[in-house]
N, C-alpha and C positions, 0 to 999 in steps of 0.2 A: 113669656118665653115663646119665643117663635122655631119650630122647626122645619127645614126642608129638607125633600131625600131624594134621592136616586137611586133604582134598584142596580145591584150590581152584579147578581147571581141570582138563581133559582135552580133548584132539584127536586125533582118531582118524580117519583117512585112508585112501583109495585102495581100488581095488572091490573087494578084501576084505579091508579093515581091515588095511595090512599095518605099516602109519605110525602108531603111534602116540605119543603125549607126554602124563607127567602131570605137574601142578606142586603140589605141595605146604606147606603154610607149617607150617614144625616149632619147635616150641619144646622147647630144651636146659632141664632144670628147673632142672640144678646151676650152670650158667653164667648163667641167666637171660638166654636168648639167641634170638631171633628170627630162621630165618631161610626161604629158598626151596629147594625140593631139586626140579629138574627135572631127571627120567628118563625115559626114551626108550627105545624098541624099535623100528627098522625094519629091515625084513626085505623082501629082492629080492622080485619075485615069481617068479624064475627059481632061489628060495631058494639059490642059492649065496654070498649076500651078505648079512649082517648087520650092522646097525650099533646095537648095546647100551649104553647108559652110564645118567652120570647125573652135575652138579655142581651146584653150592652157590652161592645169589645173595645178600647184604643186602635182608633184606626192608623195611627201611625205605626202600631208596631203589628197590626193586623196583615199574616200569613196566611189566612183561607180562604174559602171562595170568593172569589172576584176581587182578590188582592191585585191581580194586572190593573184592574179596570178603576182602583182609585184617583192616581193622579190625573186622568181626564176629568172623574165624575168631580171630582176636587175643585175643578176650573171653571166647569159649569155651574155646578153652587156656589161658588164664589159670584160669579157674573148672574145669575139670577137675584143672590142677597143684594147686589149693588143695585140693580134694577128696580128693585123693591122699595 
């Protein structure tokens, strides 16, 4: 399984950046499969506390961040798989 991504948002929080979220729109080459991979890191600032992940949305029917910025990134992953 091959994946490629393009970031499509980030938000990056609190006085020193401790909040962060990126959203991603990934294209499966072998599944020919579109979809969102939002991952996350925030961290206490009393660092005793961590909170790490990250899951998987349908990007067609994805309405959150950097939902504008799909059908570009869509176009470019498309044309990078074919190049590949």
């Amino acid at each position: 399984m091959t994946i490629i991504s393009e970031q499509i948002a980030k938000r990056i929080k609190g006085p020193m950046q401790e909040t962060e979220d990126w959203w991603d729109l990934c294209y499966d080459t072998e599944a020919k499969r579109f979809f969102i991979l939002h991952r996350w890191d925030h961290v206490a600032l009393n660092g005793l506390n961590q909170n790490a992940g990250s899951e998987e949305h349908d990007a067609d029917s994805w309405n959150g961040q950097g939902a504008s910025e799909i059908p570009s990134a869509k176009t470019r992953l498309l044309d990078i798989a074919s190049a590949g």
